[in-house]
KETI-457765 format. One record per residue: x, y, z of N, C-alpha, C in turn; residue in one letter. Coordinates in Angstrom, 2 decimals. Layout:
BEGIN
+---------+---------+---------+---------+---------+---------+---------+---------+---------+----+
!      nX !      nY !      nZ !     caX !     caY !     caZ !      cX !      cY !      cZ ! aa !
+---------+---------+---------+---------+---------+---------+---------+---------+---------+----+
!       X !       Y !       Z !       X !       Y !       Z !       X !       Y !       Z !  A !
...
+---------+---------+---------+---------+---------+---------+---------+---------+---------+----+
END
This chain:
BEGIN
+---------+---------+---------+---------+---------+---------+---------+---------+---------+----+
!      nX !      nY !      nZ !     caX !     caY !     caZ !      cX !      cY !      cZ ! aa !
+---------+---------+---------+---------+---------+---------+---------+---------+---------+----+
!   99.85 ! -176.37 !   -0.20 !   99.75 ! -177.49 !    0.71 !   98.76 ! -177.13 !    1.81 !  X !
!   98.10 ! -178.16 !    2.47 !   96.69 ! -177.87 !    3.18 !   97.00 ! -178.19 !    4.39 !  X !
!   97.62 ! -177.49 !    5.75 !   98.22 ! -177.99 !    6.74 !   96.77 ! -178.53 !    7.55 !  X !
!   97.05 ! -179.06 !    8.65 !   95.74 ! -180.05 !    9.63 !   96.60 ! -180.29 !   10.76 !  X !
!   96.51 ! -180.20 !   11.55 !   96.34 ! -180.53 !   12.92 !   95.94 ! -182.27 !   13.28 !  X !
!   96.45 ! -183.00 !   13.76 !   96.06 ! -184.28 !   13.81 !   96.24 ! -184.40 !   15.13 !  X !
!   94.98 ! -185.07 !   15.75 !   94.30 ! -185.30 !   16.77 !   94.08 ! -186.53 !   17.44 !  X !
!   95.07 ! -187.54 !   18.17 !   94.74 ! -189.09 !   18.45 !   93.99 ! -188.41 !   20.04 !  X !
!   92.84 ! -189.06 !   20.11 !   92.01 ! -189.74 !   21.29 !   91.48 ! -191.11 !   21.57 !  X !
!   91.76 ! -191.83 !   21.99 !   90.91 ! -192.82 !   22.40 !   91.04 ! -193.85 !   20.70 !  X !
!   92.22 ! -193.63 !   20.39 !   92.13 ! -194.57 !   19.04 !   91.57 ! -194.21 !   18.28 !  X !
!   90.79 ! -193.04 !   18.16 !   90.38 ! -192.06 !   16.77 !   91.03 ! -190.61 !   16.36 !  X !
!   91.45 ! -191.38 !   15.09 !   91.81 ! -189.65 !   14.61 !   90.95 ! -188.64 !   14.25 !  X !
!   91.27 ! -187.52 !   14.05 !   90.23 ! -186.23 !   13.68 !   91.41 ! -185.36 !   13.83 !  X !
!   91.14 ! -185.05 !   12.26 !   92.35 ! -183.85 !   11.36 !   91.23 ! -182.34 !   11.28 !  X !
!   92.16 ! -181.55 !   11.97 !   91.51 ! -180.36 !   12.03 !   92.42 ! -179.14 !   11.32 !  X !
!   91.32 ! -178.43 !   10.32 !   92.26 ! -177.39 !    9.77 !   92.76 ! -176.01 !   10.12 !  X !
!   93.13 ! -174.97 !    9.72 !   93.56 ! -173.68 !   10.94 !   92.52 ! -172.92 !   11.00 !  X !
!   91.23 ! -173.20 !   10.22 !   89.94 ! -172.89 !   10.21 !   89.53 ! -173.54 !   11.79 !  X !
!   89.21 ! -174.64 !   11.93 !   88.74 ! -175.90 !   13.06 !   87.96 ! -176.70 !   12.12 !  X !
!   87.66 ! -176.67 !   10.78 !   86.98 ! -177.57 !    9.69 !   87.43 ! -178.87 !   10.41 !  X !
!   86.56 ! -179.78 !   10.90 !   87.23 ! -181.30 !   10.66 !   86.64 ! -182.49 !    9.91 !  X !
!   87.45 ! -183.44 !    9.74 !   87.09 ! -184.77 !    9.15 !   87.34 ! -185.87 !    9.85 !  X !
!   86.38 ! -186.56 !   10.44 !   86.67 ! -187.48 !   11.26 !   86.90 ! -188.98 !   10.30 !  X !
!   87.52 ! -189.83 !   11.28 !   88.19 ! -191.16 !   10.49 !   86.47 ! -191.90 !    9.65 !  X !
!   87.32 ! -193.01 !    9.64 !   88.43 ! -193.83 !   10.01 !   89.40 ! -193.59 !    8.92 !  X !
!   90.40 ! -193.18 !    9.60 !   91.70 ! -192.63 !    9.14 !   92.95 ! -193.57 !    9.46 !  X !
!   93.68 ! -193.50 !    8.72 !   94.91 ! -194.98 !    9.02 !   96.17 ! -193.45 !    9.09 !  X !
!   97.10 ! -193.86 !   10.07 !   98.48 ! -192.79 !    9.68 !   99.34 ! -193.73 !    9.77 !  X !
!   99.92 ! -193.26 !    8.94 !  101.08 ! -194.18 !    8.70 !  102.51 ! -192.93 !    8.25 !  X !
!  103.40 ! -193.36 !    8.62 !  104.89 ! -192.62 !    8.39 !  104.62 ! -192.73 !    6.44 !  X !
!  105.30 ! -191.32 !    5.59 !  105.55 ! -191.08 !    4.69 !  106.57 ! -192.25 !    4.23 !  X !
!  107.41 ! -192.04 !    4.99 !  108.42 ! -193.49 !    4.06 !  108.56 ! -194.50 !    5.31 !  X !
!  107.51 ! -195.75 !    5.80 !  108.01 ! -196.04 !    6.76 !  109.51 ! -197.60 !    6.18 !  X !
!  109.90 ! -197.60 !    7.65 !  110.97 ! -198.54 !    7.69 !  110.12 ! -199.96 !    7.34 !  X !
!  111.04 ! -201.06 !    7.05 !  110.57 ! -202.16 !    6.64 !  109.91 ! -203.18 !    7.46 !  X !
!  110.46 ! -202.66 !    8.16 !  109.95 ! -203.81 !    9.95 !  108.53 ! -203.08 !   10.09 !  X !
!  108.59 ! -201.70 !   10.38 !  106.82 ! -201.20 !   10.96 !  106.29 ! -201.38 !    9.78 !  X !
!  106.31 ! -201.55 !    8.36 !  105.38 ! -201.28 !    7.30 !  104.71 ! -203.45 !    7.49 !  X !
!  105.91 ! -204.01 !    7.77 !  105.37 ! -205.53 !    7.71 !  104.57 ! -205.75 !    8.86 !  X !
!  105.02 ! -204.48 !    9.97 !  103.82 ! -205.09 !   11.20 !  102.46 ! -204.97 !   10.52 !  X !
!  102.17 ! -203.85 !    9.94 !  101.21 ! -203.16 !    9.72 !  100.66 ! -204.22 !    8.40 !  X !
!  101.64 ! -204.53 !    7.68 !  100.76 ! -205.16 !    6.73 !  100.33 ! -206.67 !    7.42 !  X !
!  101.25 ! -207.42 !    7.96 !  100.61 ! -208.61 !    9.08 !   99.52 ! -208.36 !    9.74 !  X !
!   98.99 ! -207.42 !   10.39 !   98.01 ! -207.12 !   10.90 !   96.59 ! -207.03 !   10.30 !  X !
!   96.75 ! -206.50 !    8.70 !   96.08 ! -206.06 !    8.31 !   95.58 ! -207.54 !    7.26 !  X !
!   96.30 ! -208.68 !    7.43 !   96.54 ! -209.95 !    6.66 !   95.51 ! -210.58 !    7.75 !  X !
!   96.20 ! -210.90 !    9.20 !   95.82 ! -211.37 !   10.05 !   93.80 ! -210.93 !   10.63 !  X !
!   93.50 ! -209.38 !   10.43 !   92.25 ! -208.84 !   10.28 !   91.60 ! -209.58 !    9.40 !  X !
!   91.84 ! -209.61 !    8.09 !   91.29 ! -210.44 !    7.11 !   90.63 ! -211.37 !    7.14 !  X !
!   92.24 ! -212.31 !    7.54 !   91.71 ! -213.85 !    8.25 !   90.39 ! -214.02 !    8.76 !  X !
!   90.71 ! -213.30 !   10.31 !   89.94 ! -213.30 !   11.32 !   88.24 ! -213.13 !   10.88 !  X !
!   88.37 ! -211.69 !    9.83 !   86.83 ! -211.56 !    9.35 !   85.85 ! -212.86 !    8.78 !  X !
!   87.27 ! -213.58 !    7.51 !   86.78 ! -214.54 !    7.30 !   85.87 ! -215.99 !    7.67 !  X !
!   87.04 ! -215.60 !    8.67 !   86.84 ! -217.12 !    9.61 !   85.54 ! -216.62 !   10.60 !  X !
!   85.00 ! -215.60 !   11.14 !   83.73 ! -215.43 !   11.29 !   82.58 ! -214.85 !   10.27 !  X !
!   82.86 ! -215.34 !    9.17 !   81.81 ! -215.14 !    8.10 !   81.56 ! -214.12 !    7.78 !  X !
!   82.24 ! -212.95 !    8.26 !   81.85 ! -211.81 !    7.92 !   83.09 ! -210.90 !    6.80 !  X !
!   82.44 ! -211.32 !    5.24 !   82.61 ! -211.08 !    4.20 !   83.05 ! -209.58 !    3.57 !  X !
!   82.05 ! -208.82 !    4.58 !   82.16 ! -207.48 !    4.07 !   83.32 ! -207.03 !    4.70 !  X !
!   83.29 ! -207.22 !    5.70 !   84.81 ! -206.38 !    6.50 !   85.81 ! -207.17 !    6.00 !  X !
!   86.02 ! -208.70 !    5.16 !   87.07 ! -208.97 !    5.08 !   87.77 ! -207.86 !    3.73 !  X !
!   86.42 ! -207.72 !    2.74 !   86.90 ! -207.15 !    1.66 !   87.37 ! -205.87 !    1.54 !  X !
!   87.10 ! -204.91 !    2.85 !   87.45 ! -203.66 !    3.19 !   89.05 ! -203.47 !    3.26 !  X !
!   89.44 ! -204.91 !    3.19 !   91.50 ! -205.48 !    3.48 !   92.22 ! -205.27 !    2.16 !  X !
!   91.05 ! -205.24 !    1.14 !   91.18 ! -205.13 !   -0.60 !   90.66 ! -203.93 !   -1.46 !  X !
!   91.83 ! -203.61 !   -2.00 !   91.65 ! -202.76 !   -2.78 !   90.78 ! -202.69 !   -3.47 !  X !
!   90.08 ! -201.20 !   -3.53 !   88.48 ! -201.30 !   -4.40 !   88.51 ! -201.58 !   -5.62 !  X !
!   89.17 ! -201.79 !   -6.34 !   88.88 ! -202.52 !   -7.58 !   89.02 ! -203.69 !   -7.55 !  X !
!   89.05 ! -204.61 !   -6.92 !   89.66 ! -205.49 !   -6.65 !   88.62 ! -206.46 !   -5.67 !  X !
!   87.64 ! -205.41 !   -4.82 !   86.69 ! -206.12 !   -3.96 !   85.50 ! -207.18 !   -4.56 !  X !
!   84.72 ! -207.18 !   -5.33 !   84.07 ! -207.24 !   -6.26 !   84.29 ! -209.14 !   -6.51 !  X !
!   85.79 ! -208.32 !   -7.01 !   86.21 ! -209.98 !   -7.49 !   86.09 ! -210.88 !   -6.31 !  X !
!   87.24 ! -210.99 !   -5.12 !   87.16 ! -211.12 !   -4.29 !   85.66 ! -211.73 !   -3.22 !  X !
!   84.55 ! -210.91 !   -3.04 !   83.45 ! -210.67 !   -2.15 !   82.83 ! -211.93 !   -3.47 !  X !
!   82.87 ! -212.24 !   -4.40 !   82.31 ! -213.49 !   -5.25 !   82.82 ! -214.55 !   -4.71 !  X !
!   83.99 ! -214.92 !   -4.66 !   84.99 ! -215.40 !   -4.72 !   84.46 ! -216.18 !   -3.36 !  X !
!   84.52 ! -214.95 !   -2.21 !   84.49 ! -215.58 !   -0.93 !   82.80 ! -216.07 !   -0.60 !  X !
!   82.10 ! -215.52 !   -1.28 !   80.96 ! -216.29 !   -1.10 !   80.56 ! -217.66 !   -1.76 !  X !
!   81.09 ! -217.70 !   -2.82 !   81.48 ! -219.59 !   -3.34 !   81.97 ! -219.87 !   -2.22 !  X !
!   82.57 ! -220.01 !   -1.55 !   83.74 ! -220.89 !   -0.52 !   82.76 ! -220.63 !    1.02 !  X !
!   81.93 ! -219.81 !    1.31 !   81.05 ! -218.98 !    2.43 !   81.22 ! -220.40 !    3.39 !  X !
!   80.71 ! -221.51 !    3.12 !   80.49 ! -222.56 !    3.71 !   81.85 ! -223.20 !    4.38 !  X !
!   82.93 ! -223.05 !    4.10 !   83.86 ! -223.41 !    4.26 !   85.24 ! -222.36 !    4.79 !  X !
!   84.48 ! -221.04 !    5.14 !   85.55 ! -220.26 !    5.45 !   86.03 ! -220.31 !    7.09 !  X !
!   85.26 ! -220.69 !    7.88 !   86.15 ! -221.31 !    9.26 !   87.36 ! -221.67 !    9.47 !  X !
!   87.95 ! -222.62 !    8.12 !   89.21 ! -223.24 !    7.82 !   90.09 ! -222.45 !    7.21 !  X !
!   90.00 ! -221.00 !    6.96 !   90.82 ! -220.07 !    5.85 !   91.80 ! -220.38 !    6.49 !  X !
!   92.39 ! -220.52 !    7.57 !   93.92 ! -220.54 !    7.78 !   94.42 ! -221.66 !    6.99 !  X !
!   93.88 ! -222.95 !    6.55 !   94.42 ! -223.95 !    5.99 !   94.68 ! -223.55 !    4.20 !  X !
!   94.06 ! -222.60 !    4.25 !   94.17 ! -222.22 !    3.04 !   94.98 ! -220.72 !    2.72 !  X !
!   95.05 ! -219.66 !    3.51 !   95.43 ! -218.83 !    3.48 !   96.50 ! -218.73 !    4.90 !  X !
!   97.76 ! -219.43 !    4.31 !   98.40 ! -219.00 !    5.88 !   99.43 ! -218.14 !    6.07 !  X !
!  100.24 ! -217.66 !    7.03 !  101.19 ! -217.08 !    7.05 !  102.09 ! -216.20 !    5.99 !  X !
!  102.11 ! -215.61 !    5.78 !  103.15 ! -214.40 !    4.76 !  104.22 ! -214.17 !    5.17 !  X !
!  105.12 ! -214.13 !    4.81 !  106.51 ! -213.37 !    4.70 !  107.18 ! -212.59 !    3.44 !  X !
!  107.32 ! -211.22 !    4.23 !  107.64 ! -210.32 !    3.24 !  109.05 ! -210.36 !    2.64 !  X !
!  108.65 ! -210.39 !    1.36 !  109.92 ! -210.51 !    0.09 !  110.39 ! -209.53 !   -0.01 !  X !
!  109.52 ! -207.95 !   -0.55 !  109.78 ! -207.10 !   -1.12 !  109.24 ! -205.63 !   -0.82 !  X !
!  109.94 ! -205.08 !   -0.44 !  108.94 ! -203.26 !   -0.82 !  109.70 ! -202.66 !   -1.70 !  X !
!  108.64 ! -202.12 !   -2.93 !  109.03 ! -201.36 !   -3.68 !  108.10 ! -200.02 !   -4.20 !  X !
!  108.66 ! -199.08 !   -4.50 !  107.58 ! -197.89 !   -4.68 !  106.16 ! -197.69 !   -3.77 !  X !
!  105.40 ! -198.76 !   -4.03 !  104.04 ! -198.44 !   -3.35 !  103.45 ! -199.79 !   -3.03 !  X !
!  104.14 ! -200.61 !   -3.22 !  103.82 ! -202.37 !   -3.02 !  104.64 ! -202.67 !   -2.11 !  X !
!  104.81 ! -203.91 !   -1.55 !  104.67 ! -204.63 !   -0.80 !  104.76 ! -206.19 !   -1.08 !  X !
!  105.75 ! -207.17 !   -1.90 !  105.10 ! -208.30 !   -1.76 !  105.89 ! -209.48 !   -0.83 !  X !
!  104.80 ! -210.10 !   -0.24 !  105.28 ! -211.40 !    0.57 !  104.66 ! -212.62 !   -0.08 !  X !
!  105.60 ! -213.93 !    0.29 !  105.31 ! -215.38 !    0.13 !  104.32 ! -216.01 !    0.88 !  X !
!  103.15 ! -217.06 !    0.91 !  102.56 ! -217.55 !    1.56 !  103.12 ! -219.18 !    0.92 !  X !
!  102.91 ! -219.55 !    1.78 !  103.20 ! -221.29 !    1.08 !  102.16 ! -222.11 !    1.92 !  X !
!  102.26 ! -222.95 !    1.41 !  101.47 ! -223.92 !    1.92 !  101.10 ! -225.36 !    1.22 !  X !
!  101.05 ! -226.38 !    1.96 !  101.23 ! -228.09 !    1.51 !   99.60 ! -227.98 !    0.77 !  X !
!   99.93 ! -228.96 !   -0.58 !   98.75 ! -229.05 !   -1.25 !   99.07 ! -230.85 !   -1.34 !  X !
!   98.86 ! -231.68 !   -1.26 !   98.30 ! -232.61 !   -1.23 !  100.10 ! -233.53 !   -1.57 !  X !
!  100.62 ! -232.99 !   -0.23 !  102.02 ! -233.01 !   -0.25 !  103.09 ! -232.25 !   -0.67 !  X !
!  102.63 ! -231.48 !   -1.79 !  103.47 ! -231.11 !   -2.07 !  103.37 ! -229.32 !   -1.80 !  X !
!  104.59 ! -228.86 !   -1.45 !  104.49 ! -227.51 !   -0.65 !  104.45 ! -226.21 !   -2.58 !  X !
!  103.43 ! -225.58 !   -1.92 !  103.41 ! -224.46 !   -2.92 !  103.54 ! -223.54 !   -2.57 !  X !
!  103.67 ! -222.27 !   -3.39 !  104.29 ! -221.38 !   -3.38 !  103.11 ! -220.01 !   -4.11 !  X !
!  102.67 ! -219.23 !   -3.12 !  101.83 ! -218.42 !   -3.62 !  102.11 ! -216.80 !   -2.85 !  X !
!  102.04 ! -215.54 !   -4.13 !  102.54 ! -214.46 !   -3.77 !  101.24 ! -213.75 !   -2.94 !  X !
!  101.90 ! -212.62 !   -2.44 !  100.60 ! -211.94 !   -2.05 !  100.90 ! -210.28 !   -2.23 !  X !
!  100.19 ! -209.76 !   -2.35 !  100.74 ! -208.15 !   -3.12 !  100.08 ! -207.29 !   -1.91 !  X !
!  100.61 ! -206.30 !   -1.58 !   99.83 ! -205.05 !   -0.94 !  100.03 ! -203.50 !   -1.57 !  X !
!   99.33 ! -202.83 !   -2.19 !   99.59 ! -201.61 !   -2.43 !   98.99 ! -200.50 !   -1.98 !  X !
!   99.58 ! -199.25 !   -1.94 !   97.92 ! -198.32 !   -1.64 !   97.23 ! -198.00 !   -2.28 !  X !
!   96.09 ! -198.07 !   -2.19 !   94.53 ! -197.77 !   -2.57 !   94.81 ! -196.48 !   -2.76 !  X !
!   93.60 ! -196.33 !   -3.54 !   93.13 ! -194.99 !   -4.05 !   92.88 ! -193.66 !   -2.65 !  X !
!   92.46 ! -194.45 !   -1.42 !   92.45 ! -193.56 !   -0.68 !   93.83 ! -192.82 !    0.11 !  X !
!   95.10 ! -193.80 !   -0.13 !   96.11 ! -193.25 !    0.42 !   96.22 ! -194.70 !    1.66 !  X !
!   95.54 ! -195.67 !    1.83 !   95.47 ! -197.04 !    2.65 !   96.20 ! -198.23 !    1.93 !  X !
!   97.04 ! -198.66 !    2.91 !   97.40 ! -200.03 !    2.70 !   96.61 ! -201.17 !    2.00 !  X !
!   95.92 ! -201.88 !    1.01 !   95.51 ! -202.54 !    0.83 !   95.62 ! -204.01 !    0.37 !  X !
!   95.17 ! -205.03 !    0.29 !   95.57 ! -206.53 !    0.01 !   95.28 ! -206.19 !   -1.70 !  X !
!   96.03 ! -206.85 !   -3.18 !   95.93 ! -206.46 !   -4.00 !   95.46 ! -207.80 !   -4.87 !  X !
!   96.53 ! -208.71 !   -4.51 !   96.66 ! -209.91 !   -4.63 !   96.65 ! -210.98 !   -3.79 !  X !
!   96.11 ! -211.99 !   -4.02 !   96.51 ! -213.34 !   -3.17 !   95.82 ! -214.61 !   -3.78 !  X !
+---------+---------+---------+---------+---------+---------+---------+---------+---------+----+
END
C-alpha cells in the first residue's frame, strides 16, 4: 500500500509521498464508504454543475460530469440541442435519490411532457479514475 500525506489549501489538494513526490489535483476526496445523505449532496452538486455548464453553453465542462466512455455520446448529443440549452432545466430537472448500491447511485428525475408526468432514471457511478460520475440520464 502507497501511503501520501494529503494536503487541503485554499481548495486544492496535493498528495505528497514519504519521499515529498507530489501530484497535484484536481483531485475529488471523498470518504471510502460515505453515508447516504453526504454521497447525495455530492452527487446533487455534481447534477446541479452540469446543469449550470449547460445552460451557459459550455459543453466541454458539462461532459467532464460523465463518465469517459460515455462522453462522446453525450458531447453529440448536446451539440444537436446547442441552440436550445439555456432551457435544460425544463428538460433536465431535479433528481431524487432512489438507490446506492456497490458503486452506483440511482435517482428519479420526472418531469411533465405534454401533460403527462414522466418518469426518467439517472445513474451515477465511479469512473475509471476513482470520481463520481453521471452514467446515465
Amino acid at each position: 500500500m502507497r501511503r501520501v500525506a494529503i494536503l487541503l489549501a485554499l481548495g486544492a489538494l496535493l498528495l505528497l509521498d514519504p519521499r515529498g513526490s507530489h501530484a497535484a489535483g484536481p483531485w475529488e476526496a471523498q470518504a471510502a464508504d460515505p453515508d447516504a445523505a453526504s454521497l447525495d449532496t455530492l452527487l446533487q452538486a455534481k447534477w446541479a454543475a452540469m446543469k449550470t455548464a449547460l445552460r451557459n453553453g459550455n459543453i466541454a465542462e458539462a461532459v467532464s460530469f460523465i463518465v469517459e466512455r460515455r462522453r462522446a455520446d453525450y458531447e453529440t448529443a448536446f451539440r444537436l440541442v446547442a441552440g436550445s440549452l439555456s432551457n435544460v432545466d425544463a428538460v433536465l430537472t431535479t433528481i431524487e435519490l432512489v438507490a446506492v448500491r456497490n458503486n452506483s447511485a440511482t435517482y428519479e428525475m420526472r418531469r411533465a411532457d405534454d401533460g403527462a408526468v414522466m418518469s426518467f432514471q439517472v445513474r451515477f457511478t465511479i469512473d475509471r479514475d476513482g470520481v463520481w460520475r453521471l452514467e446515465v440520464f
